[in-house]
C-alpha positions in Angstrom: -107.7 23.1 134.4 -105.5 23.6 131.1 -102.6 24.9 133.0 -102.2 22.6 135.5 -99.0 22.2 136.9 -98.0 18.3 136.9 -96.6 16.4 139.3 -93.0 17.0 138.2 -93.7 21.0 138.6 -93.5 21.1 134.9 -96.6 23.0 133.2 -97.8 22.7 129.1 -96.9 26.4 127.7 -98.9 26.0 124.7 -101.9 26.8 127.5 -100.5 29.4 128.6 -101.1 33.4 127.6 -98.4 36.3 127.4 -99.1 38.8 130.3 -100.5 41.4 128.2 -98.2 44.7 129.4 -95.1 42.5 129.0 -94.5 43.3 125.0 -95.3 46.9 126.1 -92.9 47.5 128.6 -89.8 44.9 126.4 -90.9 45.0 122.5 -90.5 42.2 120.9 -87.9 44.0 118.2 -85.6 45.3 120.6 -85.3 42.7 122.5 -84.5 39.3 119.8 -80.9 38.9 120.8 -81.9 38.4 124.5 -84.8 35.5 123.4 -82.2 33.8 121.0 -79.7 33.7 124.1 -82.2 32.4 126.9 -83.2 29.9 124.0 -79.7 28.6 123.6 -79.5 28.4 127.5 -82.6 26.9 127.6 -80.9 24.1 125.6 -78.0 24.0 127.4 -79.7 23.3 130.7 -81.9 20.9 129.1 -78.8 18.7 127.9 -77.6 19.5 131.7 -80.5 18.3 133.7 -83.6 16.9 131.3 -85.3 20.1 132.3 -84.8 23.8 130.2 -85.0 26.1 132.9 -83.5 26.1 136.4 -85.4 29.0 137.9 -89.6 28.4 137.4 -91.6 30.4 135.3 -94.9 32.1 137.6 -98.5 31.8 136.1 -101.9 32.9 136.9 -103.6 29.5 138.9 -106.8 30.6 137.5 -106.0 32.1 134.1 -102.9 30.8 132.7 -101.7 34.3 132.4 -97.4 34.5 132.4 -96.1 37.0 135.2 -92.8 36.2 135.2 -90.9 33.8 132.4 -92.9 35.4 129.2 -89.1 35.9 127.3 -88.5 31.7 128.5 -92.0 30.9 127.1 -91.0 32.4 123.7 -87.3 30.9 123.9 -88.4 27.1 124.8 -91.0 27.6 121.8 -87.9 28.9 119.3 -86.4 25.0 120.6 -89.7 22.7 120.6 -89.7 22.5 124.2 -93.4 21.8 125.1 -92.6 21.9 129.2 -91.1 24.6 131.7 -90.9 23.8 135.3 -93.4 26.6 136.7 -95.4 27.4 140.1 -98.5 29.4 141.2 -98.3 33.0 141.6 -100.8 33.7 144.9 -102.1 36.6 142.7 -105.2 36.5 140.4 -104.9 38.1 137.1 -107.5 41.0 136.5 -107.5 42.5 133.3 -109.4 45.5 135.0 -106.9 46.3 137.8 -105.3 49.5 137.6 -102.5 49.6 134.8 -99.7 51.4 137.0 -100.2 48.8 139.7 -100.1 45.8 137.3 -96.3 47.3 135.9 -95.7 47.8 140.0 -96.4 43.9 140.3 -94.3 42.6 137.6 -91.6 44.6 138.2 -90.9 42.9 141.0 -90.7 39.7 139.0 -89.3 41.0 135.9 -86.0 42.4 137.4 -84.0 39.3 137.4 -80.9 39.6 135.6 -82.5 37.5 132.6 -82.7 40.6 130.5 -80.7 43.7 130.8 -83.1 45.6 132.7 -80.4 48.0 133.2 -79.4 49.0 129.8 -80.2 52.5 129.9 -82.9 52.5 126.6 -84.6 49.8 128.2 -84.5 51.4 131.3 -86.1 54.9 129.9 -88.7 52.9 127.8 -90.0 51.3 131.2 -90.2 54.9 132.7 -92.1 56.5 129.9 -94.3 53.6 129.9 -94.5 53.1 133.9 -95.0 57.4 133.9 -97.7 57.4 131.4 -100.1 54.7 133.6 -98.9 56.7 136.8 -100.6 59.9 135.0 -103.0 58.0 134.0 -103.8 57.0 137.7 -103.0 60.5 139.5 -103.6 62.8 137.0 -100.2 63.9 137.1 -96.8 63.3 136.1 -94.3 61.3 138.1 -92.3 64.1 140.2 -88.1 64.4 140.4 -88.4 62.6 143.3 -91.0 59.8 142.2 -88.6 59.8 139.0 -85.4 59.0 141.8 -86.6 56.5 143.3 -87.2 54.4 139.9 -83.6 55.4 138.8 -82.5 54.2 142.6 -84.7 51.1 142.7 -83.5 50.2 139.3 -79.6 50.6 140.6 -79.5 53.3 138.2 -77.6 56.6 139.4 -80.6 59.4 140.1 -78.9 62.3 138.6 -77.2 60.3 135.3 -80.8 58.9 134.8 -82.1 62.1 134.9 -79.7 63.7 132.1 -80.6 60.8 129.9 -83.9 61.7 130.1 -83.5 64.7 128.9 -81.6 64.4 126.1 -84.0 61.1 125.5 -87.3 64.2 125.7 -85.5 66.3 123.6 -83.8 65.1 120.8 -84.3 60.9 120.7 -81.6 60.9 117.7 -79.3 62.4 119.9 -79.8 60.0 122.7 -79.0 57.3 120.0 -75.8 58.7 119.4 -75.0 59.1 123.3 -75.8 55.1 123.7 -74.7 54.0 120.4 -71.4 55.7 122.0 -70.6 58.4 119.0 -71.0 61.5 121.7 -70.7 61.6 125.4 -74.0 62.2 127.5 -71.9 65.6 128.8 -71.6 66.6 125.6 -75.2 65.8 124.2 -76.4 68.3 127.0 -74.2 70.7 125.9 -75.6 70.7 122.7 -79.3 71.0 124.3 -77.9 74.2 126.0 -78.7 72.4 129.3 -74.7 72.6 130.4 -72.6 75.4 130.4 -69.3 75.3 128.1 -66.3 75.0 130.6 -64.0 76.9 128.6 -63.9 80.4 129.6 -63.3 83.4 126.1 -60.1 85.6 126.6 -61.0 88.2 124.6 -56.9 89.2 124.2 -56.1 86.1 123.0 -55.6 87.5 119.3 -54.2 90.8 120.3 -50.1 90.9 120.0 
C-alpha cells in the first residue's frame, strides 16, 4: 500500500491526494498567508523535535485521500519535508457519498484553530458552500434556524452572522468595506435600508 504509515507513524505525502472539497470550501488564494505560517511552524517544530508536526495529519487507509492536514501537506512541501506523522481515519473515502455530508465530516476535522475558521469571510464562504450542497440534498435552502446553528456551532453570534449575510447577499463590495473595516456592519445595513436611522427629523428645527 503507497500510503502506508511506517513504523514511526510517519507517512510519504508525495502518495497522498488533496481531499477534493478542501480547495472549495478554503481557496488556495485566500488563504497563502495561513500555508506560509504553518510552513514556518512546520520548521520550527522540526528543529524542535526531528518531526514537522506535533498534531497527526488523518488519511484515507484505503485511498490516501487527506481529511484533515491538507494546508500541512502543502506547507511541509513549501520546506522539502517528504514525512508528516499521520494515522488512519476509520472512514473510507467515497467520491460518490453525498456532498453535504462529506463538508459535515470534515468539518469536524477542519475546525482546529490551524486556520481562522472564524474570520467572518471565511466563515460566510463555508456557509454558501455548505448551503448550496444542503439544497442540493433537500431541495431547499438552509432555514434561519438551520442557518443558527452553523453561526452557533462555528462560535459565531447567530444574529451578527446573520446581518453579515446580508450585506454579504446584497452588495459583496460593501461587505468588503465592513471587514476591510472602512464602515461599520450597523451602518452597511443602513445603507441596504434593512435598519432604521435612529435619529428622529424635527421639522422646527430651522424655524426662529
Amino acid at each position: 500500500m503507497q500510503n502506508k504509515i511506517d513504523e514511526r507513524g510517519m507517512v510519504d505525502i508525495g502518495m497522498l491526494s488533496h481531499h477534493p472539497l478542501n480547495e472549495l470550501l478554503y481557496p488556495l488564494d485566500k488563504h497563502e498567508q495561513d500555508i506560509q505560517l504553518l510552513a514556518d511552524k512546520l520548521e520550527e517544530e522540526y528543529k524542535s523535535t526531528g518531526c514537522p508536526n506535533h498534531t497527526p495529519i488523518v488519511i484515507c487507509k484505503k485511498t490516501g485521500i487527506i481529511f484533515s492536514g491538507n494546508f500541512r501537506v502543502r506547507a511541509a512541501k513549501r520546506k522539502s519535508y517528504n514525512k508528516l506523522k499521520a494515522i488512519y481515519c476509520t472512514k473510507i473515502y467515497n467520491p460518490k457519498d453525498d456532498k453535504h455530508d462529506e463538508l459535515v465530516f470534515l468539518e469536524k476535522y477542519n475546525v482546529d484553530g490551524k486556520r481562522d475558521e472564524y474570520n467572518i469571510t471565511t466563515l460566510l464562504h463555508r456557509y454558501h458552500i455548505k448551503n448550496k450542497f444542503f439544497e442540493q440534498k433537500h431541495n431547499r435552502e438552509m432555514t434561519p434556524a438551520e442557518r443558527n446553528k452553523f453561526a452557533t456551532e462555528n462560535r459565531f453570534d447567530k444574529t451578527k452572522f446573520k446581518n453579515y449575510l446580508t450585506v454579504s447577499n446584497e452588495d459583496p463590495a460593501l461587505l468588503k468595506k465592513v471587514v476591510d473595516g472602512k464602515i461599520t456592519l450597523t451602518k452597511a445595513l443602513r445603507k441596504l435600508g434593512k435598519v432604521k436611522d435612529n435619529k428622529k427629523y424635527n421639522p422646527d428645527r430651522h424655524n426662529f
